[in-house]
C-alpha positions as CSV (number, residue, x, y, z in Angstrom):
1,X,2.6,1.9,-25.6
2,X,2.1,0.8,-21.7
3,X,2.8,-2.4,-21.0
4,X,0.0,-4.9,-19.9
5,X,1.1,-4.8,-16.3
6,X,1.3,-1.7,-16.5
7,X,4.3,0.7,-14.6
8,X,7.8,-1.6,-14.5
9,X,9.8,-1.0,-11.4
10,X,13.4,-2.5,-11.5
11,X,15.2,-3.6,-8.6
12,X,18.7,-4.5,-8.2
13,X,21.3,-5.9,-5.6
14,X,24.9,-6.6,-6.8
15,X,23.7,-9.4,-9.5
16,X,20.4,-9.9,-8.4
17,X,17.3,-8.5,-10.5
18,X,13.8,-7.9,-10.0
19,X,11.1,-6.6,-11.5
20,X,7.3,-5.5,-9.4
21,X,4.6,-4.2,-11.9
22,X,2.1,-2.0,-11.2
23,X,-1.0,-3.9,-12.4
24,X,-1.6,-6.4,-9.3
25,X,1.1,-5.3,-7.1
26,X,3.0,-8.5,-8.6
27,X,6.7,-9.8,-8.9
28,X,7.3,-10.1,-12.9
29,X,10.6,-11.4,-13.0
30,X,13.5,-12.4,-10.4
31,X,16.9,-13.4,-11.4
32,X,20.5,-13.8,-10.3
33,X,23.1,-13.0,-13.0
34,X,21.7,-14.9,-16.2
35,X,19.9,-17.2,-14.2
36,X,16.5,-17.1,-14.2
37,X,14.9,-18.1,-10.7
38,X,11.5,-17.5,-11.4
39,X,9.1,-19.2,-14.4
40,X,7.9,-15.0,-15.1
41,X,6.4,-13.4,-18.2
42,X,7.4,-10.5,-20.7
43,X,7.4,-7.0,-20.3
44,X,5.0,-6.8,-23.6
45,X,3.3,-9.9,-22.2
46,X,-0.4,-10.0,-20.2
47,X,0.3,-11.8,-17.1
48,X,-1.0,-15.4,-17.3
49,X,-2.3,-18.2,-15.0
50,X,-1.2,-16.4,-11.6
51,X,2.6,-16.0,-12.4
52,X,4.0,-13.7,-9.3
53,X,0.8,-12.4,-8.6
54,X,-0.7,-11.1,-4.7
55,X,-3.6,-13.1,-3.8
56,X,-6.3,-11.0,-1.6
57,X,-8.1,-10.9,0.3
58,X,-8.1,-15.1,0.2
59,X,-6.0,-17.2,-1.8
60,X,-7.0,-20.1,-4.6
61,X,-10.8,-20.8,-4.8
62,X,-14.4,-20.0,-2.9
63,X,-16.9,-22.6,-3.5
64,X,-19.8,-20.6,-5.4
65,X,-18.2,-17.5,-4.8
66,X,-20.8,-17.1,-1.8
67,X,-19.7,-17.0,2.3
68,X,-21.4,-16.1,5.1
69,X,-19.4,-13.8,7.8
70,X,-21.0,-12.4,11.2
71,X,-24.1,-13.5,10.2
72,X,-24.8,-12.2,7.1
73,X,-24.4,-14.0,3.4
74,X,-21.9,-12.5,0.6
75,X,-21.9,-13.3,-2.8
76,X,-18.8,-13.1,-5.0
77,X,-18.7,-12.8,-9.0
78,X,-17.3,-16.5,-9.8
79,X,-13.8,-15.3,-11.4
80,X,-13.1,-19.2,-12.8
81,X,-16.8,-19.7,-14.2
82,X,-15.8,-23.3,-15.1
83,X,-15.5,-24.6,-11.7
84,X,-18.0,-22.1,-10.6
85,X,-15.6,-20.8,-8.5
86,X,-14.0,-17.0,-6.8
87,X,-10.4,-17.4,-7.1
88,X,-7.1,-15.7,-6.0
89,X,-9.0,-12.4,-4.0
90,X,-9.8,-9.5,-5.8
91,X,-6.7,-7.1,-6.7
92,X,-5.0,-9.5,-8.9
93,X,-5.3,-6.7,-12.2
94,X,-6.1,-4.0,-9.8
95,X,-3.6,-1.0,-9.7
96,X,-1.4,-0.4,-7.1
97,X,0.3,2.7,-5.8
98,X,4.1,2.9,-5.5
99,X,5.1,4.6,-2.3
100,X,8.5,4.4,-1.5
101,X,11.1,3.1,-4.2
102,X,14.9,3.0,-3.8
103,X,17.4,1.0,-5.8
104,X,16.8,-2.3,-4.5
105,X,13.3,-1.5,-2.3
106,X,10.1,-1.1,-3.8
107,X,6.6,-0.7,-1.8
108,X,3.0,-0.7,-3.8
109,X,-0.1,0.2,-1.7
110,X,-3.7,-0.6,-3.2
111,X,-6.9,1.0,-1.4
112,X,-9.8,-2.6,-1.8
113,X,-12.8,-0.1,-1.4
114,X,-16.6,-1.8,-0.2
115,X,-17.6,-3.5,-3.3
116,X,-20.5,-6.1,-3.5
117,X,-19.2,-9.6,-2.0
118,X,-16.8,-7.5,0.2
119,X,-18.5,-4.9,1.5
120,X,-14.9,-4.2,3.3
121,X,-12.4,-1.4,3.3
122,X,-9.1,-3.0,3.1
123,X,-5.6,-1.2,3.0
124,X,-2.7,-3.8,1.3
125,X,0.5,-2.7,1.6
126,X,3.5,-5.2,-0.2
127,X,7.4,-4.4,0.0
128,X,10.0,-6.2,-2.1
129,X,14.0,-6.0,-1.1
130,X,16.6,-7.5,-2.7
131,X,19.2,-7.8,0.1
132,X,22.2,-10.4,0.8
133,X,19.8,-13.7,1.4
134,X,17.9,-12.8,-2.2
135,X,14.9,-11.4,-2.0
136,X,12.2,-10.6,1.1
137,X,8.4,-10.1,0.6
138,X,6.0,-8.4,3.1
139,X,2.5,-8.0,2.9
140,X,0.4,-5.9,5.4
141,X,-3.3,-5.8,5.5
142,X,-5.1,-2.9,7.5
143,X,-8.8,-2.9,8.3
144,X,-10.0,0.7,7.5
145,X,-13.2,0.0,8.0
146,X,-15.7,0.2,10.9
147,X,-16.5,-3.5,10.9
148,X,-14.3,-6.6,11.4
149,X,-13.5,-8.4,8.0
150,X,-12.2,-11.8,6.7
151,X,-8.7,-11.9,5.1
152,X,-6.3,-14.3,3.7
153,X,-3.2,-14.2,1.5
154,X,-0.8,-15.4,-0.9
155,X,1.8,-15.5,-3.1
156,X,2.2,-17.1,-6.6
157,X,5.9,-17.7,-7.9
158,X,6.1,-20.2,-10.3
159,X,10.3,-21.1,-9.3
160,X,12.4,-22.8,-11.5
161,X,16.0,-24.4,-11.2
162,X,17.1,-24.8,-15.3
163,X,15.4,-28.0,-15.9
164,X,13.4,-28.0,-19.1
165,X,9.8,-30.1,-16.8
166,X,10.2,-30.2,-12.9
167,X,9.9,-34.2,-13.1
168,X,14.0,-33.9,-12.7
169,X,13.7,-31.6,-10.0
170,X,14.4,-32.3,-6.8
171,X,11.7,-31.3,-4.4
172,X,11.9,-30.8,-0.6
173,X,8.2,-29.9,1.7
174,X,8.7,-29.9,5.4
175,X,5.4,-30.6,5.8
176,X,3.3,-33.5,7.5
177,X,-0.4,-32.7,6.3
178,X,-1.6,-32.6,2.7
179,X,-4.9,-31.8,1.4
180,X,-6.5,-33.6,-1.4
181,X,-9.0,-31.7,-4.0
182,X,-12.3,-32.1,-5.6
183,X,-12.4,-31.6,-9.9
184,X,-13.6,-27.9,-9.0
185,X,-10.1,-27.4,-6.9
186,X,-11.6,-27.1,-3.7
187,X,-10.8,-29.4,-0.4
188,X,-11.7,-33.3,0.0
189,X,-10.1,-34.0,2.4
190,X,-7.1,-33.9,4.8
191,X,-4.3,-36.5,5.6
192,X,-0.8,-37.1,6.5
193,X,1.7,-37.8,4.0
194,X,3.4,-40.5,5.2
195,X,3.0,-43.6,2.6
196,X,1.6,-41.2,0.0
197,X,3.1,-39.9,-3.4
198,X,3.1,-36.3,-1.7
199,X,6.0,-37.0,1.2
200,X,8.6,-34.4,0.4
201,X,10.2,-34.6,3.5
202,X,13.3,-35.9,2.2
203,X,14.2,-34.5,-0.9
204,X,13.4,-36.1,-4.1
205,X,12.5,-35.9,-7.7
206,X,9.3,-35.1,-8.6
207,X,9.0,-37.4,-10.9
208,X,5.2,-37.5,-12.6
209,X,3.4,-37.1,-9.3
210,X,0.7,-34.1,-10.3
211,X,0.6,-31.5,-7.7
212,X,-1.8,-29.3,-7.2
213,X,-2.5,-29.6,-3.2
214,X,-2.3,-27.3,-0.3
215,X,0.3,-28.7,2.2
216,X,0.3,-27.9,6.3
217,X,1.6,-29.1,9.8
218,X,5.2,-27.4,8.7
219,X,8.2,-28.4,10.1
220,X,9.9,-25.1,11.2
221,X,13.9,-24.3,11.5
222,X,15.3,-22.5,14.7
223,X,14.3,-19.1,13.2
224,X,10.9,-19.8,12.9
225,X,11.1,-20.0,9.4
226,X,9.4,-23.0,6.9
227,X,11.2,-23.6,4.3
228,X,10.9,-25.1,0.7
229,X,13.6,-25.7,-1.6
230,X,13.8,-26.7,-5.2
231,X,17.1,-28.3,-6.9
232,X,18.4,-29.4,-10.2
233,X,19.2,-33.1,-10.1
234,X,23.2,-32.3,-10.3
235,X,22.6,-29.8,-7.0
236,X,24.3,-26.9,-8.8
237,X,21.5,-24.7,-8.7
238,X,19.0,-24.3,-6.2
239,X,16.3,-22.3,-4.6
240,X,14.9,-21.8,-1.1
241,X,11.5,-20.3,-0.5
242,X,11.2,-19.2,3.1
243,X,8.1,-18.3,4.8
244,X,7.4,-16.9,8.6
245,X,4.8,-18.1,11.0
246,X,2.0,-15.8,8.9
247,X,1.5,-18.6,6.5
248,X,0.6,-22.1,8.1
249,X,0.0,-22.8,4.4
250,X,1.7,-23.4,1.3
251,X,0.5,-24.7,-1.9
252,X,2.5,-26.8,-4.7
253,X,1.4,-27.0,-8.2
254,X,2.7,-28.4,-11.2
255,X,0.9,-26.7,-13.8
256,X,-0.2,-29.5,-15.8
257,X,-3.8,-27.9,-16.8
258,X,-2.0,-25.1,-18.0
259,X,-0.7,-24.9,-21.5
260,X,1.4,-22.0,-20.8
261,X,3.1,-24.2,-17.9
262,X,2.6,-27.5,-18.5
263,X,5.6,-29.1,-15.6
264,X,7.9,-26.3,-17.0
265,X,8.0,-24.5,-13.4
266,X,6.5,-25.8,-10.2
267,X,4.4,-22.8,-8.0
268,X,5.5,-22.8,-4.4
269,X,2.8,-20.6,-2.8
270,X,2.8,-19.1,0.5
271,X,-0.8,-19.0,1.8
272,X,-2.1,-17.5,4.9
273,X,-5.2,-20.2,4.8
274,X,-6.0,-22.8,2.7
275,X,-8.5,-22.9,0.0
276,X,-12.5,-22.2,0.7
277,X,-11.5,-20.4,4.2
278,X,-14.3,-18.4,3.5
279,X,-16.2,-20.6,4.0
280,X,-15.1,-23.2,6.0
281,X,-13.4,-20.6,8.6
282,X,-10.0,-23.1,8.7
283,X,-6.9,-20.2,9.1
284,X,-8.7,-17.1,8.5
285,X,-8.1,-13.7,9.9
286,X,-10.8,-11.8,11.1
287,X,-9.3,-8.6,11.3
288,X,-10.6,-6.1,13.5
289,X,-11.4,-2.7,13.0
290,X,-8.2,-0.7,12.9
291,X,-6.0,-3.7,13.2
292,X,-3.3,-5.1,10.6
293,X,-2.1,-8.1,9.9
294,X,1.5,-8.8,8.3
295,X,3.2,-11.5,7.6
296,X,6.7,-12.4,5.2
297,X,8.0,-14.6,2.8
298,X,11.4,-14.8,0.3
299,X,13.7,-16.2,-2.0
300,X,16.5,-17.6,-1.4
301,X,19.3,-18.8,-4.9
302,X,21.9,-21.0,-3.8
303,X,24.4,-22.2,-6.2
């Protein structure tokens, strides 16, 4: 019997293991030695509530599903019909193509064909490696199409450092702006963190702050590089996630909605715009015909 998600490719590098799945293009499982570094799901399991999945073309939610782009109107099936909302792009349980895979190297392709709401032809090309820093991520987006086209990104790792709820966890965000959300998830507003619950510039335990918010304005290291990192409270084990200058954007969520999650793992997504670019415009790509767009994020264990 075929697993939900479908093919299982295995990656390894000296005691680092991964697993990319077929079904969404997604990272199942990531871990160094018996250590689990990522909050995944089973081989014989469906995946649930995002975990490790590519979010395309946009990332997190569209306000009613509907967008206008070059002056025309789009309307997108509303994926979350409770907040009457698209989320998370449209090749989330889509299968994708494996095109080159070595040892500790896999790359998926998936062909987003002209469908109603995205009447775009879209190329998506993502590479894991497992190499000396841990593990490296690239997504490429080519327009194939004879018309420019919106896109965004993202990633959804849940990451986890050991402790039973994050509230322990020690949490660093090198980032100035947070956005705050409506009940339906979608932007209401933007300010700096300073004085607020949500200033993870220094690193500290999460405590009971909820997080479900898009953060911005990153504070990038020499290399160009934002980076995130996520600690147990004795600093024994710990866990970087990188990302280049392709995501302006990353999003931090508890999980507390979510039975299956419920502050067990905290989601570190790198995203290319925020939520709603659709509509709003605020960090999308408008790809031109031809023309890709790539951009990289990683993992990084320490510990």
């Amino acid at each position: 019997m075929q697993p939900p998600s479908g093919e299982q490719f295995e990656l390894s590098n000296g005691d680092q293991r991964a697993t990319v799945v077929e079904v969404g293009g997604g990272l199942r499982s990531y871990s160094l030695g018996d250590r689990q570094l990522i909050d995944g799901y089973g081989e014989h399991d469906m995946c649930r509530s995002g975990r490790g999945q590519v979010l395309a073309p946009w990332p997190n939610r569209l306000e009613d599903g509907r967008y206008d782009f070059d002056g025309r109107t789009h309307q997108l099936p509303l994926s979350e019909p409770a907040t009457r909302t698209a989320i998370h792009g449209l090749v989330r349980w889509s299968a994708w193509d494996p095109v080159e895979l070595e040892a500790d190297r896999a790359v998926l392709e998936h062909q987003l064909r002209p469908q109603p709401g995205y009447p775009f032809a879209l190329g998506l090309r993502v590479e894991y490696v497992l190499g000396e820093p841990g593990l490296t991520v690239r997504m490429t987006a080519t327009n194939h199409g004879g018309e420019p086209c919106p896109f965004g990104c993202g990633f959804h790792p849940y990451l986890t450092v050991g402790t039973p709820v994050v509230d322990a966890a020690f949490l660093r965000v090198p980032a100035r702006t947070v956005m705050s959300s409506t009940e339906r998830g979608l932007p209401a507003g933007v300010g700096l963190v300073d004085g607020t619950a949500f200033d993870f510039r220094q690193p500290r335990p999460i405590g009971k702050t909820v997080l479900d918010n898009a953060f911005t304005d990153l504070e990038r290291d020499h290399d160009g590089l934002a980076r995130v990192h996520v600690r147990d409270p004795g600093g024994s084990s710990q866990l970087t996630l990188w990302i280049d200058d392709g995501f302006p954007y990353v999003m931090v969520f508890s999980g507390d909605p979510l039975p299956d999650v419920a502050r067990r793992s905290v989601a570190v997504e790198p995203m290319t715009c925020p939520p709603n670019a659709f509509r709003t415009g605020a960090g999308l790509v408008r790809l031109e015909p031809g023309r890709s767009f790539a951009c990289a994020w990683g993992l990084s264990p320490e510990g």
